[in-house]
Steps between C-alpha positions, in 0.01 A plus 500: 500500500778620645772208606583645801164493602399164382816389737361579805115375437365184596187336574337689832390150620766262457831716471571319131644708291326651136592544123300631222303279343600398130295547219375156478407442843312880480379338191327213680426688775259789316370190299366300803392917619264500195390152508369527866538368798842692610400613892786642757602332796201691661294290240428855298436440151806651279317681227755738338811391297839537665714694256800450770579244805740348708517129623646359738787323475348169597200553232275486763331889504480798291471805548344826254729729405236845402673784391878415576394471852496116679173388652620299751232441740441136628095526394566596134791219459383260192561145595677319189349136606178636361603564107518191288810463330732806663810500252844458639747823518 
């Protein structure tokens, strides 16, 4: 994604600034995708792997990233209090 992009993103809801997610968190993430039980913040059930994200900075939401472009609307946000054992950055 291109940095200068990624500079001026952040969440739609809260104003928090994003970063790509790391490997292990998109790790846990698509894990917790194929166990079940991943919905959005519109309570949507997350049924396809994410193959790129961003988080916010304060861990709290991500967001899809499909095809280099951001999917930053506040329904399709993934809430990060709902995967068991989220890895640090």
């Amino acid at each position: 994604m291109d940095k200068r992009l990624l500079d001026i993103l952040c969440c739609p809801v809260s104003k928090t600034p994003v970063r790509l997610l790391g490997r292990a968190e998109l790790d846990a993430l698509n894990g917790a995708i194929v166990a079940g039980g991943v919905v959005t913040t519109a309570g949507s059930p997350v049924r396809e792997r994410v193959d790129e994200g961003l988080i916010t900075i304060d861990r709290k939401l991500i967001y899809r990233v499909d095809d280099g472009i951001p999917v930053m609307l506040p329904e399709d946000g993934i809430g990060t209090t709902q995967l068991n054992d989220f890895p640090a950055p």
